[in-house]
N, C-alpha and C positions, 0 to 999 in steps of 0.2 A: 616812543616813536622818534623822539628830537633826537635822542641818544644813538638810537640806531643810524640816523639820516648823519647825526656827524661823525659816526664812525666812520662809515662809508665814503665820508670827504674827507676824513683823515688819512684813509686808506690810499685814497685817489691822489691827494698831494704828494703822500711817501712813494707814492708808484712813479708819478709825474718827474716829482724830484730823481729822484734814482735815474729812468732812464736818460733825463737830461743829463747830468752829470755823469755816468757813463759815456754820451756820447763824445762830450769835451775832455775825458778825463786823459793828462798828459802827466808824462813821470817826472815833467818838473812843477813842481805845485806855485811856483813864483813865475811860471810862463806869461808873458803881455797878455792882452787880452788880444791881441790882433792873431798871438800868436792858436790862442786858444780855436777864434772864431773859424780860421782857415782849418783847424786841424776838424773842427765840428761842422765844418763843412764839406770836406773830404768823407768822411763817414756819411754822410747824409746822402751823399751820392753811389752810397756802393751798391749795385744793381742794377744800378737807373745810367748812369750814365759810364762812358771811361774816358777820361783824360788822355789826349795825346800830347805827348813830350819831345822834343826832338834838341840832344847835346848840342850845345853853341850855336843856336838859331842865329841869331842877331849880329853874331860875329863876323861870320864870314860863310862860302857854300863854293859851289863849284863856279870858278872862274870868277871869283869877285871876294873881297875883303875889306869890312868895312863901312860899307856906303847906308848911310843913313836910311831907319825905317826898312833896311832892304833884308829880304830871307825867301829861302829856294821854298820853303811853304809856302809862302803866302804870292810867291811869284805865281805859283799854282793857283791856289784856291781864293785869293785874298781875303783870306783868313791867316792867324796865328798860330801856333802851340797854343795848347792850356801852359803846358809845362815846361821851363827851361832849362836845360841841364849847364851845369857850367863845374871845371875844373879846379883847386888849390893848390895842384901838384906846383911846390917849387915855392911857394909862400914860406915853408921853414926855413930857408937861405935867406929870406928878405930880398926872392931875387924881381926884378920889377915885370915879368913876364911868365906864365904857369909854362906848362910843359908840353903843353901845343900851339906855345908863340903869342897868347892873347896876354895882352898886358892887364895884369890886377889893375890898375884905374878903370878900364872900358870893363872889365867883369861891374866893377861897381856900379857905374854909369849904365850899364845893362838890365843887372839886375832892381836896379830903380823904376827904370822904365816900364820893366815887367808889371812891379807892384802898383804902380800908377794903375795900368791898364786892366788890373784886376787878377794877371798871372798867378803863376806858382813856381818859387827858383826851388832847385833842387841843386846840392853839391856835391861831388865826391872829392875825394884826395888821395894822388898814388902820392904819396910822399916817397920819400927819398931813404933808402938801404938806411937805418942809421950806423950801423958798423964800417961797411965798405965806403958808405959815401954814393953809391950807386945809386941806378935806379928803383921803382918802384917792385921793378923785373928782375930785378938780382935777388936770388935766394938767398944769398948769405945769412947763417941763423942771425937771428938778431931781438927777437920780441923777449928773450929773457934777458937781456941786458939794459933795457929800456925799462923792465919795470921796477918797480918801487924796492929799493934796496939792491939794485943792477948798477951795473958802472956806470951805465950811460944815460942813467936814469934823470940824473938834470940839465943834460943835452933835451933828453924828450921835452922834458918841462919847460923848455926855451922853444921848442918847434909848437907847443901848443900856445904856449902867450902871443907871440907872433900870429899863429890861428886864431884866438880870442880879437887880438886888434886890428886884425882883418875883417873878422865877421860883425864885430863891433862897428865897422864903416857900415854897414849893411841898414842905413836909417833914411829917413826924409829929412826935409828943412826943420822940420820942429820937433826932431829927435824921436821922434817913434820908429821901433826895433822893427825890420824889416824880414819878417817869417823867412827859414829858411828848414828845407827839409834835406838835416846831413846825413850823408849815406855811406861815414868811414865806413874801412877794409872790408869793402867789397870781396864779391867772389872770395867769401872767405876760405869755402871747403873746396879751391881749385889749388895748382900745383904753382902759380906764374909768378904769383907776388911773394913775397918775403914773409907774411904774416898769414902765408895758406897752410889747410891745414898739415902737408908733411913737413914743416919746418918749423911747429911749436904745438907745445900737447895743447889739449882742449881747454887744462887749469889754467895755462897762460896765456892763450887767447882770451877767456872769458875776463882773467885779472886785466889785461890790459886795454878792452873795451871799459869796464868800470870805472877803472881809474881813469880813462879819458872823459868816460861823461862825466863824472863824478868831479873832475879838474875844471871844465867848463862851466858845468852848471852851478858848481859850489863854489869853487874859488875864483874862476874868472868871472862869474854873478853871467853868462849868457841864458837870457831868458826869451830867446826867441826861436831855438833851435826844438825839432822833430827830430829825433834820435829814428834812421831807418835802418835795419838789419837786414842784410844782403851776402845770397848765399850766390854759387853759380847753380846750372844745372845741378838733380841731386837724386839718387835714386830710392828715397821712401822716405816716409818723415823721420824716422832714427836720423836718419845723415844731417837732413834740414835742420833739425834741434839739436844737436851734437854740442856745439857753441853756440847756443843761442845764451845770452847773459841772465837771463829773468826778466817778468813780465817789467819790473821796476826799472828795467834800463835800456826798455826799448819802446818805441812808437808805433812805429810801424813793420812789417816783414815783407820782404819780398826775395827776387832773384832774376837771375841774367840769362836769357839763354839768345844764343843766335842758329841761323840758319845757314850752312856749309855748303857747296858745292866745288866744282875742278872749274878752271877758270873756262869762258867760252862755253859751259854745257852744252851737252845735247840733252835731245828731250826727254829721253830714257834718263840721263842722270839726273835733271832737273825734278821731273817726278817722283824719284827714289829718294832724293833730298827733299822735295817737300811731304814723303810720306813720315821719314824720318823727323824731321824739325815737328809736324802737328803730333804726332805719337806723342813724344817726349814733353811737348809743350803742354799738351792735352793731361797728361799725366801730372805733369809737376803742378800744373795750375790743381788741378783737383786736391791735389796733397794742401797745398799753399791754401785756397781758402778753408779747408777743415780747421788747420790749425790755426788761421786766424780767428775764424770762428767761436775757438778752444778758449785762443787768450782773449778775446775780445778787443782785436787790434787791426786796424786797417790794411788792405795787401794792396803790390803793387806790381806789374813788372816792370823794374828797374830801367831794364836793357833789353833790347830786342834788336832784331835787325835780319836783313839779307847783301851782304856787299857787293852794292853797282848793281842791286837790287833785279838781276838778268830776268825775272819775270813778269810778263805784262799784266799780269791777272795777282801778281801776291798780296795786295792789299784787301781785296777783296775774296779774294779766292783759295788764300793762306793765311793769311793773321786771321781776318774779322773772323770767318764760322769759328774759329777755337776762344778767342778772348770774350766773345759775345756772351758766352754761357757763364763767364765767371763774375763775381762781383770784387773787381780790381780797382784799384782806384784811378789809376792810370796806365798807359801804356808808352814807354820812352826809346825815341831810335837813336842812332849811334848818331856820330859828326857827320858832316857833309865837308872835307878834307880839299876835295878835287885830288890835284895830283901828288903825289906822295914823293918823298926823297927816290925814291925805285923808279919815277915817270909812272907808277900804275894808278887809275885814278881811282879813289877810297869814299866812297860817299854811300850811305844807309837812307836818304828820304830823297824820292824822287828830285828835279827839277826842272827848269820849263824845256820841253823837250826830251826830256829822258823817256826810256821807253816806259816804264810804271807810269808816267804823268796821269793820262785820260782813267788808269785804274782810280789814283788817288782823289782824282775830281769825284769818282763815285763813293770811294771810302768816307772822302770828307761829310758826305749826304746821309750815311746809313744812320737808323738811330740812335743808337747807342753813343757816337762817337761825339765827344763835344772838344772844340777847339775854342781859339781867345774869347769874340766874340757873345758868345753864349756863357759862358764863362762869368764873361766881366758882368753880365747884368745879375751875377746872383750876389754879388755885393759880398765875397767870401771871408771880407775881413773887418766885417763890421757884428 
């Protein structure tokens, strides 16, 4: 009887252990532990809750830049994001400003503030053409010449130390590494960027995701980054996993989609654009969690949006019924711009006064959604 009774707790521990371990398990085995807790915290939550994210909160919104504690969120709800999106584009130059005018100092100072409050920063990088010198946006082939045994392959190697000593700033006063969940070449399988996929096969996309985690994690020692893989829109899971690098080199999976219309809609087209955006939305998310499921990796969507947001009802009446049903980890809107170099004004999350506002007050309520506040009391990095 003792024999059987401690098998049965032998059993129970191997079981215990495993799914623990599973739940924190990240593809860098030297990851902090702060970086561990947040990522086994994000899993913990998938069903139960979703994350809203909202690019360059703190920064700046419409008709203001800057002003302390200030954000078109929380001018709304007075609440925060969970999730902070923030940019690198332009850090390979060593130039002292990214590529929508925020200066690398305040990204740091931002993103402190975040982890203070219990947030979650998230990063992307359109880095810069490296053949042409262009932007993010220029096709010019160029990911076979960057990689390992390419011409310009220790040009790259210069754009990533500079990355390394940048995300290395990413600490508190007593040197603890500052969780960051990076989300390089995005929109991989679209046409826009230089590293999409008509403009390098699948081998050299996948080699040169490798060798950038692989340069980070191993040779630059960063052990505080969540590797996210990030597709756009995508039509079946073939296309989604296409370039996906292996389970070993990635964290998390997700993708970008937005919501189109003609500027000024009417209400016929507004409808036809939100039957189109939950369709697609609805579909891809159902793709997206199977195969998370597959690899046992947390999903997210990246990017979402509707620009200058023309519908009084889209928060509740367009995102929430389709993300509700999926277990995401979070859901992240575009910048809040205001006016654009064109005078057109560019903004993806309500603000005080816009016509979404009164929807967002009730989005902010529904249950699923959790922003800072709720957030910070789960102590995600402890």
């Amino acid at each position: 009887m003792a024999i059987r009774i401690y098998k049965i707790f032998t059993l129970f521990l191997v079981s215990y252990f495993l799914q623990h371990t599973a739940l924190a398990q990240l593809i860098d085995p030297n990851a902090t532990k702060e970086t561990l807790a947040v990522y086994k915290s994000v899993k913990g939550l998938l069903g139960k809750k979703i994350l809203f994210g909202h690019q360059d909160d703190l920064a700046y919104g419409v008709r203001w830049k800057y002003e302390k504690n200030r954000s078109d969120i929380n001018d709304i709800v007075n609440d925060y994001p969970a999730v902070f999106g923030w940019d690198i584009g332009g850090v390979e130059f060593e130039k002292p400003e990214n590529l929508d005018k925020v200066p690398f100092e305040k990204i740091i100072s931002f993103a402190k503030e975040v982890y203070k409050k219990g947030g979650i920063n998230t990063i992307s990088w359109h880095l810069a053409n490296p053949v042409s010198g262009g932007s993010a946006w220029d096709t010019t082939k160029a990911v076979v010449d960057i990689l390992p045994k390419g011409k310009l392959h220790n040009d790259y190697i210069l754009w990533l130390d500079r990355v390394a000593g940048f995300l290395n700033r990413f600490e508190t006063a007593d040197g603890t590494k500052i969780p960051v969940l990076f989300r390089p070449f995005h929109e991989l399988n679209g046409a826009w960027f230089w590293w999409g996929r008509p403009h390098c096969s699948k081998d050299e996309f996948i080699t040169l995701w490798r060798f950038t985690v692989d340069y980070l994690k191993n040779k630059k020692h960063l052990h505080h980054l969540i590797y996210v893989f990030n597709t756009n829109s995508f039509n079946g899971e073939d296309e989604f996993l296409e370039r996906y690098p292996g389970n070993s080199y990635a964290d998390m999976v997700s993708f970008d989609i937005y919501q189109f219309a003609p500027e000024n809609p009417t209400a016929s087209q507004l409808k036809e654009s939100k039957h189109i955006y939950q369709e697609k939305l609805r579909n891809n998310l159902q793709i997206l969690t199977s195969v998370a499921k597959k690899l046992d990796k947390p999903s997210a969507l990246a990017e979402t949006g509707f620009e200058s947001v023309p519908d009084p009802d889209w928060w509740t009446k367009t995102l929430y019924p389709v993300i509700k049903d999926f277990p995401i980890s979070y859901v992240l809107v575009w910048r809040n711009h205001g006016l654009n170099d064109e005078g057109k004004m560019h903004y993806y999350a309500p603000y005080k006064g816009q016509l979404s506002a009164i929807d967002f007050k009730k989005f902010y309520t529904l249950k699923k959604m959790m922003f800072l506040k709720d957030l910070g009391k789960q102590k995600i990095y402890q």
